[in-house]
N, C-alpha and C positions, 0 to 999 in steps of 0.2 A: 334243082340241086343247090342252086345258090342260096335259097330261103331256108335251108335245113342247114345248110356251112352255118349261116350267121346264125340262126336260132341256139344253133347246140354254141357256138361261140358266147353268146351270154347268157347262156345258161353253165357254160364252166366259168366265167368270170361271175356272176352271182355266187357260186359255190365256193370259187375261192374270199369271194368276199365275207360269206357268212362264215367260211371256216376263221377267217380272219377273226372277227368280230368275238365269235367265242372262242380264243383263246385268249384274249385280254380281258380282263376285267380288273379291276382294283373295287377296293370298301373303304372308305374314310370315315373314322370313330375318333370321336373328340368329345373329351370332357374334361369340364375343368374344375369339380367338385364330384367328391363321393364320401359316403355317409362315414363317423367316427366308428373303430371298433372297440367292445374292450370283451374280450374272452376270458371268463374265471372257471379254475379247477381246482378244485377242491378233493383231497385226497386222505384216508385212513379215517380214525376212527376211534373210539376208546369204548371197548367194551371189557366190562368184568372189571372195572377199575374199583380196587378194592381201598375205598377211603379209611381215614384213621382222623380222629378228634384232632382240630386244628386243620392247617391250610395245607392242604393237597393239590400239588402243581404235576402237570407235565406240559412238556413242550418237545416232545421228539416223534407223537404220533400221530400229528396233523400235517398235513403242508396245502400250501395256497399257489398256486402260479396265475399270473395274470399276463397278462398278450393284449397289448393296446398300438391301434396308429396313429393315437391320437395326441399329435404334439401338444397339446394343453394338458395330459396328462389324465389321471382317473383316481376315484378313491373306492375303496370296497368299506363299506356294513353290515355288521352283522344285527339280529334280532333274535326272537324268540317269537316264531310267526303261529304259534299256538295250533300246530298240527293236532286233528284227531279227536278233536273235543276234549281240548285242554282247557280248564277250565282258569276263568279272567286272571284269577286272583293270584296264581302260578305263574304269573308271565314272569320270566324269566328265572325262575328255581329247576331245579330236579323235580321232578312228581313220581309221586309211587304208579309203575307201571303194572297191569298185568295182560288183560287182555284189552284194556281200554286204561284211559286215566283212572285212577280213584280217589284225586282230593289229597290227599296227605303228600304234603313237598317239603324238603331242605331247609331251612330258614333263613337262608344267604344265598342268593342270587350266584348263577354261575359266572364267573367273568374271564373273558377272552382278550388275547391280545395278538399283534402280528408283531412290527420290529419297536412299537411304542409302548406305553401304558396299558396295564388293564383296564377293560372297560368292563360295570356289571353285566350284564344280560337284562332284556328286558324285553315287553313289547313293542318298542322304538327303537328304529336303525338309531347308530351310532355307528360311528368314523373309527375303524380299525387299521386305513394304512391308508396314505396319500398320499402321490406323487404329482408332482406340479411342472409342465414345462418340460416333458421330455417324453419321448417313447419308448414302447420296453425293447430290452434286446430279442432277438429272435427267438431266443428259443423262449421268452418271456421271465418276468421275475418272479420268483421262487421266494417264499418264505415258509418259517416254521411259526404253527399256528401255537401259541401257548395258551394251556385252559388250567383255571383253580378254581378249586372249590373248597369253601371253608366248610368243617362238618362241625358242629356245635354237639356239647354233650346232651342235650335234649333233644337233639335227631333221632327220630325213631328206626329202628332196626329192623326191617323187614322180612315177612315170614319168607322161608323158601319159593321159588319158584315165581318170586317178583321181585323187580326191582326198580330204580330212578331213573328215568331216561326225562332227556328233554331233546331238542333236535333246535340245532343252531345252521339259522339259514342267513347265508352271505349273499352281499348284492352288491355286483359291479357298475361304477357308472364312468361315462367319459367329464371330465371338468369342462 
């Protein structure tokens, strides 16, 4: 009777031991670098924009927000990344849309700008806004994208049911 006292006796002290055991535990996570971000959005649009000879601007139907943690800050560019078999020579104009490119484009390059200078459009990024040595605020920084387009009286007029499209792609980077 005495062999089964002490058995079951450590056998309740193993049991309170292992209950012990799992209730404690801890995880220690240590880092002391993690990778820069920068987050671009890009918002709105201009469609059916009906140009007139001379320089045609808006600036109220684009907006850009950016989201960065990266204390050195970020610049965004844009391009004319030749979506869809746009052909060379079109980098950066309007081209006659219809169901594919067809060659006839604008004679003036489109040009975009954020809080600086217009830039033309073309097939090379170019620097549309830069921030140096700071991170954005939370909800990110917000700009209005401004777009012109010079229409030249020897622009051709396009038949119904087609029109100029070009597609202007932005690119965020951390500095």
């Amino acid at each position: 009777m005495k062999k089964w006292f002490f058995f079951a006796l450590i056998a309740v002290f193993f049991l309170f031991q292992a209950a012990a055991a799992a209730s404690n535990g801890s995880a220690e996570i240590e880092t002391d670098t993690f990778g820069a971000s920068v987050d671009l959005t890009v918002t709105g649009s201009i469609a059916n924009w009906s140009l007139t000879v001379g320089e045609n601007e808006d600036v109220g139907s684009i907006t850009m927000t950016v989201l960065s943690n990266n204390a050195g800050g970020y610049d965004v560019k844009v391009y004319d990344a030749m979506d869809g078999g746009k052909p060379a020579e079109t980098a950066g104009h309007l081209t006659r849309y219809g169901d594919s490119y067809l060659g006839t484009y604008l004679a003036d390059p489109l040009q975009v700008r954020s809080s600086g200078a217009y830039v033309s459009l073309s097939g090379v990024q170019q620097t549309i806004e830069s921030k140096e040595g700071d991170i954005s605020a939370d909800a990110g920084d917000t700009y209005a994208i401004g777009i012109k387009q010079r229409l030249a009286p020897s622009d051709t007029i396009l038949p119904a049911g087609q029109s100029y499209r070009i597609v202007v792609t932005f690119v965020a980077s951390a500095l």
